[in-house]
VEXTOR-141079 format. One record per residue (C-alpha): x, y, z; residue in one letter. Coordinates in steps of 0.02 Angstrom, whole numbers, plus 50000, padded with zeros to 5 digits. Layout:
# residues N
XYZA...
***
This chain:
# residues 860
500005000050000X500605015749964X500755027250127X500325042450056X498675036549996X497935028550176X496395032150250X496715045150361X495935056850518X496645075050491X496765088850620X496895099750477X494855103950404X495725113650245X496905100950189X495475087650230X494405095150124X495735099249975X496365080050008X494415073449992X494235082449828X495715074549762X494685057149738X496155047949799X496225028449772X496715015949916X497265000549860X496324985749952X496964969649840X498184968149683X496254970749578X495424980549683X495484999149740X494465009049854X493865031149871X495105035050015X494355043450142X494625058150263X493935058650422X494195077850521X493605078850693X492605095350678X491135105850781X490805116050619X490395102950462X490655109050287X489105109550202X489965108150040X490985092650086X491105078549962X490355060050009X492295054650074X492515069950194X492015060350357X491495073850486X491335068650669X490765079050806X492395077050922X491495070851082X490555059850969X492365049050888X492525033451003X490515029150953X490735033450781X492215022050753X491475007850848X490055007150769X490415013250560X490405000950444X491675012850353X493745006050333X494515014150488X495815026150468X497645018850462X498435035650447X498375053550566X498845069150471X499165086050560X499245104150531X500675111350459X501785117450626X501045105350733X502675101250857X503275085950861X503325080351001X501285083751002X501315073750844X502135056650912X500785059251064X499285061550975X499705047850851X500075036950994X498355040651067X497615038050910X498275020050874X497855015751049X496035020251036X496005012550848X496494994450942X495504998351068X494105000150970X494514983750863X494624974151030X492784980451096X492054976750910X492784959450893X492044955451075X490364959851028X490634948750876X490944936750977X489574939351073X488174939650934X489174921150882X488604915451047X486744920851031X486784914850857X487304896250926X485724894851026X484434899950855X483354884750803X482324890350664X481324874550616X481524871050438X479534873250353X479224861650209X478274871250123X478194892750097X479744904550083X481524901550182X482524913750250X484304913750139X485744922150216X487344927550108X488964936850139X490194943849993X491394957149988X491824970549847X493664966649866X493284947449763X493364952149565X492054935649530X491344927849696X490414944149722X489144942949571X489354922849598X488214925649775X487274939649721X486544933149572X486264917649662X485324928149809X484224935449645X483854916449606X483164913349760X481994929649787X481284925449615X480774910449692X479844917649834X481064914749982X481704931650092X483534934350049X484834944550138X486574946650050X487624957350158X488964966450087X489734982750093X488614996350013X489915005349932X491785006549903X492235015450080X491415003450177X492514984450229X491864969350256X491604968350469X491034953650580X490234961450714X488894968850575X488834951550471X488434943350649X487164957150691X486014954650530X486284936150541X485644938250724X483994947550657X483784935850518X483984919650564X484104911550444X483694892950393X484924892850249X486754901450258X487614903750091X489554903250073X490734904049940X492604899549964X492334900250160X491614885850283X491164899150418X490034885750510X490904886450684X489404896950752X487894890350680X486534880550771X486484861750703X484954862550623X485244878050510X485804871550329X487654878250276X488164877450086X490064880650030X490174882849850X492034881649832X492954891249685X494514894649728X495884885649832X495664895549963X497204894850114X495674886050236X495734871250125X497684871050062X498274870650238X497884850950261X497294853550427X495504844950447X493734853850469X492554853150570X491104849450457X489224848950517X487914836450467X487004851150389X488514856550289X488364854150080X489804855749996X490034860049819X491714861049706X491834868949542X493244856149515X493864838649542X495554847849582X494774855649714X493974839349789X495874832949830X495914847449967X494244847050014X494404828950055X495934830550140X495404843650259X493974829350294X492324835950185X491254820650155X490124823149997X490794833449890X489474839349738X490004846749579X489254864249547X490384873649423X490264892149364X488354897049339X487754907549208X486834925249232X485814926649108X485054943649119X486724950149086X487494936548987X486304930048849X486374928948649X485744940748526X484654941048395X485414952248260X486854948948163X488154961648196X489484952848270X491374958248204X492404944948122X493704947748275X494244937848438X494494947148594X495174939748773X494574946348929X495734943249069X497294946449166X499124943449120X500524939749231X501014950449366X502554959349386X502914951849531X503024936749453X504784942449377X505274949849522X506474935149572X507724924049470X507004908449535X505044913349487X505804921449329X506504903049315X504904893849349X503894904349230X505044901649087X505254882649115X503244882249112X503214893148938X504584879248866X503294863948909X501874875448851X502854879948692X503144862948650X501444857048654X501124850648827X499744847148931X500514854149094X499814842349259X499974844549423X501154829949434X502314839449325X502124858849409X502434846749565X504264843649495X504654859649450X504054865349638X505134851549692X506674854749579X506724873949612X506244875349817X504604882849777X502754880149846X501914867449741X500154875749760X500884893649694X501754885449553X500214877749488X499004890449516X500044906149513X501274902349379X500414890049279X498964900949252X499974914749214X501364904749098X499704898548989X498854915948981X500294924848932X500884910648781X499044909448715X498634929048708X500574931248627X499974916948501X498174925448474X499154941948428X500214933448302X499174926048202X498554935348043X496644927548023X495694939348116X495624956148201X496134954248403X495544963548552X496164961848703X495524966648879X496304964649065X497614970149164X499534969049154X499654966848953X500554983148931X502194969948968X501874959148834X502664969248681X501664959148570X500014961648651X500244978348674X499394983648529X497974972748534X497764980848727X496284990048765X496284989448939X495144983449095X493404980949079X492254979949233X491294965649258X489584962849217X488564971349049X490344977648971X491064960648984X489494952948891X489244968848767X491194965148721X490814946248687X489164949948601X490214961048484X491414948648430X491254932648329X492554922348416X493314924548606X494844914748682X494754902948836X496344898048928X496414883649071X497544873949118X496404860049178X494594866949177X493334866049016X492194873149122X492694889749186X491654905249210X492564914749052X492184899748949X490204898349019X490084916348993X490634916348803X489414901748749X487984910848852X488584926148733X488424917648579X490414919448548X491314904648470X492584898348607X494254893448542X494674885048690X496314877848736X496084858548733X496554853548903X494984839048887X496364824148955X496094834249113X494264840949119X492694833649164X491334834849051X490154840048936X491364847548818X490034852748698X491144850148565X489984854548423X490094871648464X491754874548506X493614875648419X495024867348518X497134871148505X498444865948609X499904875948486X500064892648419X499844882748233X498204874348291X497654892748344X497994898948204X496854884548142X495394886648252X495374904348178X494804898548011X493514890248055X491644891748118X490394881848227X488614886148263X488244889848427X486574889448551X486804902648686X484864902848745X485154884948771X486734886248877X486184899348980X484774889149038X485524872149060X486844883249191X485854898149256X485744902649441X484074897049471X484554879649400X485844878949532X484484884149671X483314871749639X484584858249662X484874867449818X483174866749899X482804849549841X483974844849965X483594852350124X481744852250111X481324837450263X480564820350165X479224813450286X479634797950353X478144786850286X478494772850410X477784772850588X479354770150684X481044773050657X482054757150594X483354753450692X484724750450543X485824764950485X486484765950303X487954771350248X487864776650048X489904774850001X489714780149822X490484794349704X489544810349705X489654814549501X488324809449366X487304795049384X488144790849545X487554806849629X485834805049571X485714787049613X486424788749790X485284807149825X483764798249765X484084781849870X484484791750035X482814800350003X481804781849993X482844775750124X482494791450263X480664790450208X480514773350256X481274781450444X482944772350409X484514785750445X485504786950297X487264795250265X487894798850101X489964797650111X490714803749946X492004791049871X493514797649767X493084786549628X492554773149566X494104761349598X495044758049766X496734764849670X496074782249660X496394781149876X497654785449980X497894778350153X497644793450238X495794794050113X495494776650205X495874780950373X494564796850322X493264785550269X493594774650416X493394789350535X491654794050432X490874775650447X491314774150628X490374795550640X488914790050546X488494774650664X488074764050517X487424746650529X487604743750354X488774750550202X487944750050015X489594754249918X490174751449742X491664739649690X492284742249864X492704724549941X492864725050137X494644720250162X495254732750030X494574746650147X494504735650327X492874738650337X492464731350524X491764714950542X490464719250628X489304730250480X488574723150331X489404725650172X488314726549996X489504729349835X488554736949684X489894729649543X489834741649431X491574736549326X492534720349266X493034711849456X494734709849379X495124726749410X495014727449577X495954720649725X495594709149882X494634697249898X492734694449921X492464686350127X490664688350195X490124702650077X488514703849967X489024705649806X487614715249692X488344714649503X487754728649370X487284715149237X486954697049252X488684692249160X489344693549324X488364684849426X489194666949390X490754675849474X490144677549654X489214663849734X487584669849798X487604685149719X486034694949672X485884706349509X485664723949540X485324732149366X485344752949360X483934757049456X483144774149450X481384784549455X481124779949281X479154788049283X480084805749286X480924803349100X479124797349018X478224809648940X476824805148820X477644804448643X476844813648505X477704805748352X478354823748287X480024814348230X481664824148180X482734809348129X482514791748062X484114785748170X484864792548316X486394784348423X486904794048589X488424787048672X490164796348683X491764789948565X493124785848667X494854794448635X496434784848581X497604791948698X498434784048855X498874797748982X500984801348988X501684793949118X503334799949139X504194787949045X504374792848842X505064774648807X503454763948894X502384776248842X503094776248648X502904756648652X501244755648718X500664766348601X501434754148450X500584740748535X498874750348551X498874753548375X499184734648320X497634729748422X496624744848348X496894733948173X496744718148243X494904723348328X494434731648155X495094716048059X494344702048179X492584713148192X493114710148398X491044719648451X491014712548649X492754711748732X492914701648902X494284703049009X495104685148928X494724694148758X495764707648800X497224699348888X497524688548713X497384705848613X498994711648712X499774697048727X499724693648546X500504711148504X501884710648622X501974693348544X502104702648376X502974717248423X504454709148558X503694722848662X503464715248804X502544726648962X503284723349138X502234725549291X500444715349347X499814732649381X500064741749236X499644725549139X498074725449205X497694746249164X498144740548981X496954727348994X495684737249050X496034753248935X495804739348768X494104733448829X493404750748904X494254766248772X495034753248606X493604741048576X492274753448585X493174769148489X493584757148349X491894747548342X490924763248375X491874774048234X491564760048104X489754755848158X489484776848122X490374775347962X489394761847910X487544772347979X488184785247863X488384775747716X486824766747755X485684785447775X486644793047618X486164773947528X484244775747585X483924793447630X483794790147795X484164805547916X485484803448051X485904812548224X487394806848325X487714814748503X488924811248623X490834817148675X492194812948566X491524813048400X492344827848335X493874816248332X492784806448199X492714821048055X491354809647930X490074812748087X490154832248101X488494833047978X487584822748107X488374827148241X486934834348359X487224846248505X487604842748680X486214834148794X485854835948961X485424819149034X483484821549102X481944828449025X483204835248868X483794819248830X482144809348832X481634821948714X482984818148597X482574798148619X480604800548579X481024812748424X481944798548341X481084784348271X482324770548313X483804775448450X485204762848418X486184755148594X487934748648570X488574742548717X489784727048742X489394722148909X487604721848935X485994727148863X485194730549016X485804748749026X485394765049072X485234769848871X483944754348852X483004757448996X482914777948974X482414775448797X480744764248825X480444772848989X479904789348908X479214780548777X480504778848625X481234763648531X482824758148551X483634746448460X485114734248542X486654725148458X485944706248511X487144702248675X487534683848728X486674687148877X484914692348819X484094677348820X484834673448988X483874675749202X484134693349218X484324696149038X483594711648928X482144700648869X481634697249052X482004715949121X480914722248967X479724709048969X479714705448809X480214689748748X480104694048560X480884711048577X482234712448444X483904717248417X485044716148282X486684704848268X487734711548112X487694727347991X486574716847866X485254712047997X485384729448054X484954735347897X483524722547857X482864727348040X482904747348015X481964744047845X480874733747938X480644745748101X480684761248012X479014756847885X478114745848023X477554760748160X476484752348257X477694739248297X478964749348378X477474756448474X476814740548535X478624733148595X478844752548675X477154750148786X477344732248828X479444735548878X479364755348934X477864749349073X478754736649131X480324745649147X479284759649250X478434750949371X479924738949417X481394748249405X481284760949530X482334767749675X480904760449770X481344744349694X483124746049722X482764749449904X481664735249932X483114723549869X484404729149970X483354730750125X482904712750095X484364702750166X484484714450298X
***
């Protein structure tokens, strides 16, 4: 901070009064910047003062300052002449009475925390809820983040309060945050990047919506988290800390969209330009010759075409002495910005604009530099102007920049840092580069985009209504409370999360206690120890009589002897370690089932009644198929040499799949494909483990890219051969160039996607595993056809033909019955409609959570 430009209390009414008209600036962050202002201890106010000439009555200064939400001054400034040793006296007294008066405030804080411990507001299921908020004017994004979500709630109904400080002179303060939470009591606190839960009652609900890594969760010291506390990341990167610092389920909730401000338009006057709205690096990143070091070592991997991780920022930290979490954060974030602006600026396609702070150091951007931009309408007008903005992230496809440019209409050229990100990557409407060439690229080309549709699928009140479908109390139907306690041990993403939310709800209306403990994935590799001891320490808090888990066996994760174990297998058993003991195993499809003795099948159960909606035959396509393409690429790891020959043996299977028409690969199947190429090859892989990620990577990402990409190839030749009309949606398949005609849009899973099922007249499911799957099931329960590949396992107890029903329901078993049967399908109507009735009512009324609940209550 500069010391000439403080807040300040003068003795001096003239020079306070020529300093206040000055308009001075006090700098509160490295973005942010506040009016200084000039308090003057005076009996005779200026009438003409300006709004940051404080005047206080003298007497009246010790009640002022302890109660003002206004910054307190930092600074004393006297009369010219004043002596000395008067000076060092008064300033003395003034400091004194400035800590004094921070001591009294932060006791009454204190104080109101107290009061605030002992509020119970019962939670109403039904009417309005009180929704408290805090935010500060010094954050540059989680500012509009809470207010607009505040405005999603009113709109709703419920009473809002979002304190914050009312203008730039005022600073955030506890003891008035505590005061209006106090008054309000809320039943709902809102948070973002903070827990702040320490003083609320148990019963009131606290939400963290976590952005940034924030030094609460870096520190890896644990929380202490509430039963009332619901925790969402914008980030799987994030999760790692959260979990560590002991939060249980974690939800995904990334950037939301508002779409007042940010939102399409109509007419077409968009520039052919690109513009980038952002910051560059910091001077004080060059301020050292290590950081100048780190920075330029992160350019060279960027440079070179690099995905950067955070295994690889880790050994740079390591290498140079630095803080891991500031080299990936900090410099990474910076290194990328500053080579993907410098590459914008030298390319020659189209006219650049670029906005931010800290680009008048980039000689090549300097031109192209139009300075900051505020957030908000000027941000939007700026994309709404242009026909193509940049995104940069290092690991995120779904930042706020990038959600904000598709809500504008803007083509993203994004870089491609997919390997990393979690989906959708709606890659119809977007242009990807990882290299100043590819950029260059991207630049040529166009996509058609569908901003009233994005803003939508991630507006505020999207994210609110998840948020009160959670804490509104389900009545317990049952007439006592049963005396077993669940514990749900699954991951909280996709269908997991609505599986496991959905189940908790049956489960606590029947009056069983439930506990949903969020998993790190999917696979007992993707734990630590210290993640075991965690989930230990959860199962023992949550009191559980029984666990319901997925692919977990008990002595991988000692769970104790004395609780009931039920495994949902959701994956091939050979992937996982240990050894099944007195566990209930509960495969995903009835292949399995020979595997375990005693097993029971436990297909993927959901509400199924909420997709159907009656179907009103207005068709858009003949043939639709909506699964993602896989991409060919193993992730580095480290080694150049084993990753160069796996990648000669990966493409040697590729051909022998295509060659051998390999459709359903087991784990045997896949074993002989790689031994037969290291056979072929001399390669030969060392190492059961990594053997068995090979294995797994050929039947899950190999056998279905290759199969998949030539099935499509052949559905186009078959549409251009009989005019049929195509749609194809999914991830991946812009890595398939003869599908971009039919490529259709992204899909949100839900109401959107049944609607894309019941406009096609036959939905195609390829699948190697099973038929009874999600797809299937989805299709015919909102009333659509679907038509399966013919699986071994059909015909079989537990097979589709059984689930559905149906024991003449069809499928198809090559390209030439597939064609015979889509002539067939596509000019007989009313027999798609009968096999949709007979299969989509069954699959309603039997496949519930309800269902699901009754079965694993059963052995219970």
């Amino acid at each position: 901070m500069n010391n000439s430009c403080q807040d300040s209390y003068f003795f001096d009414a003239d020079l306070a009064y020529e300093t206040a008209m000055q308009q001075n600036r006090v700098q509160r962050t490295m973005a942010v910047d506040g009016l200084q202002i000039c308090y003057l201890g005076t009996e005779n106010p200026r009438a003409d003062a300006p709004p940051n000439l404080i005047q206080i009555p003298r007497k009246e200064t010790l009640n002022f300052f302890t109660n003002t939400n206004l910054r307190l001054p930092t600074k004393v400034v006297f009369k010219e002449g004043t002596r000395q040793d008067l000076i060092i006296k008064q300033t003395k007294n003034f400091h004194q009475m400035m800590e004094s008066i921070r001591h009294k405030r932060q006791q009454t804080a204190q104080l109101y925390a107290q009061e605030i411990l002992k509020l119970h507001p019962e939670i109403p299921t039904s009417g309005p809820l009180r929704i408290f908020c805090v935010a500060s004017r010094l954050t540059t994004v989680m500012q509009y983040s809470a207010k607009s979500l505040m405005d999603a709630f009113a709109e709703m109904g419920h009473t809002t309060l979002l304190t914050i400080e009312q203008n730039e002179m005022e600073e955030y303060d506890q003891q008035k945050t505590l005061d209006d939470h106090l008054k309000f009591n809320p039943h709902l606190v809102i948070n973002i990047n903070h827990l702040n839960n320490a003083y609320l009652h148990p019963d009131v609900y606290n939400l963290t919506w976590w952005q940034d890594p924030m030094p609460e969760i870096i520190s890896q010291h644990r929380l202490k988290w509430r039963a009332r506390d619901l925790v969402y990341s914008f980030s799987d990167v994030l999760d790692d800390y959260l979990y560590a610092a002991g939060a249980q389920k974690i939800q995904r909730q990334s950037f939301c969209i508002d779409k007042t401000i940010f939102h399409g338009d109509k007419t077409d006057h968009r520039q052919n330009k690109i513009v980038f709205i952002g910051s560059g690096p910091s001077p004080q990143i060059f301020e050292t010759e290590i950081s100048r070091a780190i920075f330029a070592e992160l350019t060279t991997l960027i440079d070179n075409g690099l995905l950067v991780t955070k295994k690889m920022t880790d050994e740079i930290a390591r290498k140079y002495d630095y803080t891991a979490d500031t080299v990936f954060w900090r410099f990474l974030h910076a290194a990328l910005r500053d080579r993907t602006v410098t590459w914008l600026c030298q390319q020659q396609e189209l006219e650049v604009e670029i906005y931010g702070r800290y680009w008048e150091y980039n000689q090549t951007v300097m031109p192209f530099f139009k300075g900051a931009v505020p957030h908000g309408n000027a941000v939007a007008n700026i994309y709404r102007s242009s026909k193509y903005a940049l995104v940069c992230h290092p690991f995120d496809c779904q930042s706020q920049r990038l959600r904000e440019v598709r809500a504008c209409g803007c083509i993203p050229i994004i870089y491609d840092c997919r390997e990393l990100s979690e989906p959708p990557f709606f890659e119809d409407q977007s242009l990807f580069f990882q290299t100043a060439n590819q950029l260059a690229e991207a630049c040529r080309q166009v996509r058609e985009t569908s901003p009233q549709h994005f803003s939508e699928l991630y507006s505020y009140d999207h994210f609110a209504r998840e948020i009160l479908r959670q804490i509104r109390p389900a009545a317990p139907t049952a007439n006592h409370k049963d005396s077993r306690k669940f514990a749900l041990i699954l991951p909280v993403k996709g269908i997991y999360a609505q599986f496991g939310n959905a189940l908790q709800a049956e489960m606590e209306s029947r009056g069983i206690e439930t506990t949903y403990i969020a998993a790190r994935g999917a696979y007992p590799k993707a734990f630590k120890k210290q993640d075991i001891l965690n989930l230990a320490s959860e199962i023992k808090h949550s009191g559980a009589t029984d666990i319901f888990t997925i692919n977990f066996y008990r002595n991988v994760f000692n769970f104790p002897k004395e609780l009931r174990v039920h495994v949902w297998m959701q994956d091939l058993p050979q992937l996982f370690e240990g050894e099944v003991s007195d566990e209930r195993i509960l495969p995903f499809t009835n292949n399995w089932t020979h595997l375990y003795e005693g097993s029971e099948f436990f297909p993927p159960f959901t509400d199924y009644a909420n997709y159907y909606q009656p179907p009103n035959n207005d068709y858009d396509v003949d043939i639709s198929f909506a699964g993602y393409l896989p991409r060919l690429h193993w992730p580095p790891s480290g080694d150049p040499q084993q990753d160069q020959q796996i990648e000669t043996l990966f493409n040697l299977i590729c051909a022998k799949i295509r060659r051998e028409k390999i459709f359903a690969c087991i784990w045997a199947t896949g074993e002989a494909l790689l031994f037969r190429a290291e056979m072929e090859t001399g390669i030969y892989l060392q190492g059961k483990e990594l053997r068995q990620e090979v294995v797994h990577y050929i039947i899950q990402s190999l056998v279905r890219r290759v199969q998949r990409a030539d099935l499509a190839a052949q559905l186009i030749n078959l549409s251009k051969k009989h005019n049929w009309s195509l749609a194809i949606a999914g991830e991946g398949w812009h890595l398939f160039p003869a599908s971009e005609p039919y490529r259709h849009r992204h899909i949100t899973p839900g109401k959107e996607l049944a609607r894309f099922y019941q406009r096609s007249r036959i939905n195609l499911h390829i699948n190697g595993d099973t038929n009874v799957h999600p797809r299937v099931m989805e299709c015919l329960a909102c009333g659509a056809f679907v038509l399966p590949r013919t699986n071994v396992t059909d015909n079989q107890p537990g097979g589709l033909l059984e689930v559905l029903d149906d024991p003449d329901y069809p499928s198809f078993n090559d390209m030439a019955d597939l064609e015979e049967k889509l002539h067939y399908f596509l000019e007989h109507p009313e027999e798609r409609e009968a096999h949709v009735e007979k299969a989509g009512t069954a699959i309603r009324e039997k496949y519930t959570i309800k269902t699901a609940a009754d079965l694993l209550l059963r052995s219970c």
